[in-house]
LUMMAR-569698 format. One line per 8 residues: number of its first residue (from 0); for each residue x negated, y negated, z negated of N, C-alpha, C. Coordinates in steps of 0.001 Angstrom, whole numbers, plus 524288, in hexadecimal, padded with zeros to 5 digits. Layout:
NUM> X/Y/Z/X/Y/Z/X/Y/Z ~ ...;
This chain:
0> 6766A/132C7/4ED0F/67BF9/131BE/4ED6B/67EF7/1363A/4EAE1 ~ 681E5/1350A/4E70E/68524/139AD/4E4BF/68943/13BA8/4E95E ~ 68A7B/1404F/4E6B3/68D8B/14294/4EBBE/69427/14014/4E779 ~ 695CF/140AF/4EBF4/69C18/13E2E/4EB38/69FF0/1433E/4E8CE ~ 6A283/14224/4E518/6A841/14638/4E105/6AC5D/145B3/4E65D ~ 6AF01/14B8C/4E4C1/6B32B/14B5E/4E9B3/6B6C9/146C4/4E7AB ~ 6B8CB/1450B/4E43A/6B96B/14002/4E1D7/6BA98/13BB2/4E62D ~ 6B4D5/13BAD/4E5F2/6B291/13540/4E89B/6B478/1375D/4EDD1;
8> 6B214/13B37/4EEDE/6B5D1/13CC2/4F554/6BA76/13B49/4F86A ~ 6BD22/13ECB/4F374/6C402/13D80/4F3E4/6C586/13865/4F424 ~ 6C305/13555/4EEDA/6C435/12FDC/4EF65/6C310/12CAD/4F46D ~ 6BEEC/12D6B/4F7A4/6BCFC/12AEE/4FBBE/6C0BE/12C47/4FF5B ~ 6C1A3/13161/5004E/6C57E/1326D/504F2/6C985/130BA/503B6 ~ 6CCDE/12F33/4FEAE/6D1E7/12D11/4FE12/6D125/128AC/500F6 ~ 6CD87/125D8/4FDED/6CCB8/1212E/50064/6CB11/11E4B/50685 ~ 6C8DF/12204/5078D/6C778/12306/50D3A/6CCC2/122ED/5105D;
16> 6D0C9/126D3/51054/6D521/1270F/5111B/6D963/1231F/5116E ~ 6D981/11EA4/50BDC/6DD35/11AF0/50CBE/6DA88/115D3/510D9 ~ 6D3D9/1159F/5103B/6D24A/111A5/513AA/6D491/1153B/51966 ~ 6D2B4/11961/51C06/6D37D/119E3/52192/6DAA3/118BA/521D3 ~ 6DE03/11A96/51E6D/6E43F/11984/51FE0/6E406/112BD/51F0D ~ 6E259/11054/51CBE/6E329/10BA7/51DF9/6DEFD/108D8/52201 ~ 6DB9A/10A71/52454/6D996/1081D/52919/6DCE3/10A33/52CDB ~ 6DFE3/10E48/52CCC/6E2C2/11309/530EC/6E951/10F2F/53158;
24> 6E91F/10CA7/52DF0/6EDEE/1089D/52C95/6EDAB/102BA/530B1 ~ 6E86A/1007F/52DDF/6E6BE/0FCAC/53002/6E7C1/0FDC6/53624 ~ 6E60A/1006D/5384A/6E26C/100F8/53CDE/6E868/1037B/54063 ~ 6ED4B/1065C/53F3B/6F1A6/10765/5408C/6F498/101A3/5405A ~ 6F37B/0FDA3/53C8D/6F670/0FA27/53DFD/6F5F7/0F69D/54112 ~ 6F1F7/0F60D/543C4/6EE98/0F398/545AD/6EF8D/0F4B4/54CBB ~ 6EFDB/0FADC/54D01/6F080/0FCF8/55275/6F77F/0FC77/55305 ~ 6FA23/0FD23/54F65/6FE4B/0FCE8/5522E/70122/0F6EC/550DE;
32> 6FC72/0F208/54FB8/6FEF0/0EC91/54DDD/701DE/0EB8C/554F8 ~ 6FF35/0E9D3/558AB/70097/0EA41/55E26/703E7/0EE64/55FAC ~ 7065A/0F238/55E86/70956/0F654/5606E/70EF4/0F4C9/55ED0 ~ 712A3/0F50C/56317/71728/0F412/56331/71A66/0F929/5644C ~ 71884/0FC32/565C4/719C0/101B5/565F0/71D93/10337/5631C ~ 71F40/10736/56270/721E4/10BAB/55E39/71DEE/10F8B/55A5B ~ 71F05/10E40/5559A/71A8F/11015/55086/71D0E/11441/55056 ~ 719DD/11813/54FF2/71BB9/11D9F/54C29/718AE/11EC4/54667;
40> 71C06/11FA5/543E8/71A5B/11F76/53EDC/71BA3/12642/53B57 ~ 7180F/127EF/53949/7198B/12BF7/5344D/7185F/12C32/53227 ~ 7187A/12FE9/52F4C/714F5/12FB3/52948/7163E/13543/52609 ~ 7121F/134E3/52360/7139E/13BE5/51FA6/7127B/13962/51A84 ~ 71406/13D0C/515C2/71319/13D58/51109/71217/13F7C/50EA3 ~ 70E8C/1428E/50D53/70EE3/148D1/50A75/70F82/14852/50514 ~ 7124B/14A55/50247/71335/14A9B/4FDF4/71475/14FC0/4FAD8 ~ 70D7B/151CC/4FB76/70DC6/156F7/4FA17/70D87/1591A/4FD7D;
48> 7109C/15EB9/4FEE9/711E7/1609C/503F5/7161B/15EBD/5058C ~ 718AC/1590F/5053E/71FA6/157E6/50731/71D76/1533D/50B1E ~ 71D24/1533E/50F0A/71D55/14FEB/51358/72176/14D7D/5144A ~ 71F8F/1479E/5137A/72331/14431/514FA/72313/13F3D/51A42 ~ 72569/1421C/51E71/724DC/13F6F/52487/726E7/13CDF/524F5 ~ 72597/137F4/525F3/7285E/13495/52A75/727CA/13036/52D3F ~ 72A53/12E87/5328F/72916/12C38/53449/72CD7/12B73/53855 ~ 72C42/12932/53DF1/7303B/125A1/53F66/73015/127F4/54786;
56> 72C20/12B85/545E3/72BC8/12EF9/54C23/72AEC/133B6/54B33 ~ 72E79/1366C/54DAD/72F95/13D8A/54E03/728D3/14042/54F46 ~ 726B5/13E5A/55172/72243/140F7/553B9/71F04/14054/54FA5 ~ 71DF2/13B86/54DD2/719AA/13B88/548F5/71AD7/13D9A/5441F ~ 72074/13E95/54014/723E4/1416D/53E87/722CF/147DB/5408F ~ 7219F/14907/543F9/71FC6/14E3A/544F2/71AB8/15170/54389 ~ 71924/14D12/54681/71164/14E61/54472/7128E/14DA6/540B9 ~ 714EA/148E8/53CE5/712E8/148BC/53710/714D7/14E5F/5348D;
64> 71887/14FCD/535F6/71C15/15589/5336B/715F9/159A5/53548 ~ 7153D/15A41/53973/710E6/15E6C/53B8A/70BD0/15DC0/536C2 ~ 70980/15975/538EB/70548/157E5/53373/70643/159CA/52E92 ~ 70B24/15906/52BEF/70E3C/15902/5265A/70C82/15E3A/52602 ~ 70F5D/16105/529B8/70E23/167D0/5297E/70869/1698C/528C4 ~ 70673/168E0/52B61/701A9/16932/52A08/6FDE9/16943/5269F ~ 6FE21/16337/52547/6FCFC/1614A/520CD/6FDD7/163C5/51B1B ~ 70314/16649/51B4D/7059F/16A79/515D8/703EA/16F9C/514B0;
72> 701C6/17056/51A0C/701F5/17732/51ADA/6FAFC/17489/51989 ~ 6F717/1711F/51A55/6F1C5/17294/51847/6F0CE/170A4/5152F ~ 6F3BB/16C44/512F1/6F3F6/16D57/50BB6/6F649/16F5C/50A34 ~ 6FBAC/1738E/50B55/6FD7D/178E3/50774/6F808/17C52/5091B ~ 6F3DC/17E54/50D07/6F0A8/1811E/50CCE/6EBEB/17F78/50A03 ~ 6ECE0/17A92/50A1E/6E87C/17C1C/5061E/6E6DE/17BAA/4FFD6 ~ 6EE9F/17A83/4FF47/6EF8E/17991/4F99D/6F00F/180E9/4F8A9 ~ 6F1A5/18467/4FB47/6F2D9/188EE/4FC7A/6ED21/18BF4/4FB3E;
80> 6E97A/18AF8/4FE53/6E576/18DD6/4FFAE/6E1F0/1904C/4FA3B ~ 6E0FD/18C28/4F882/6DE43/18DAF/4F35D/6DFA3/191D6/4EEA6 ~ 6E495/1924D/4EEFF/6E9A7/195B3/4ECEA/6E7FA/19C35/4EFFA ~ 6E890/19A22/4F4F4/6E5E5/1A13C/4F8E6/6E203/1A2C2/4F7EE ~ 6DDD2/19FA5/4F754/6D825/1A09D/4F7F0/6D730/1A1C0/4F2BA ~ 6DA00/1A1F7/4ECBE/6D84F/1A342/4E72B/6DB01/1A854/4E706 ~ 6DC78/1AA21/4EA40/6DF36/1AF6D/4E952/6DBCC/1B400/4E96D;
């Protein structure tokens, strides 16, 4: 068996990725088809380092801001890092 190019890797995990968000789709519409409840909804965007939040409840709007942070500060480190470590 040949060994696999990071290539074929990447490609698999892309792909890997849009099947689990659309079973993760399926399977959300499904649990809340019977729910009459109140939905909370958000959402992020990254575009680059510019986060774009929103959504329709203060609390999930929060975490997403907390995450966002996060998320910036360990891809600026490790877009950063390689820059420290050639010095």
């Amino acid at each position: 068996m040949d060994s696999l190019s990071i290539t074929q890797i990447g490609f698999m995990l892309i792909i890997f990725g849009f099947v689990l968000a659309f079973v993760v789709m399926i399977a959300m519409a499904f649990r809340t088809r019977g729910n009459s409840g109140k939905s909370r909804t958000a959402g992020i965007v990254l575009i680059g380092p510019i986060p774009i939040i929103f959504g329709n409840d203060k609390e999930s709007v929060k975490i997403l801001m907390i995450l966002a942070i996060i998320l910036i500060a360990v891809v600026l480190t490790f877009m950063l890092l390689p820059t420290f470590l050639n010095r």
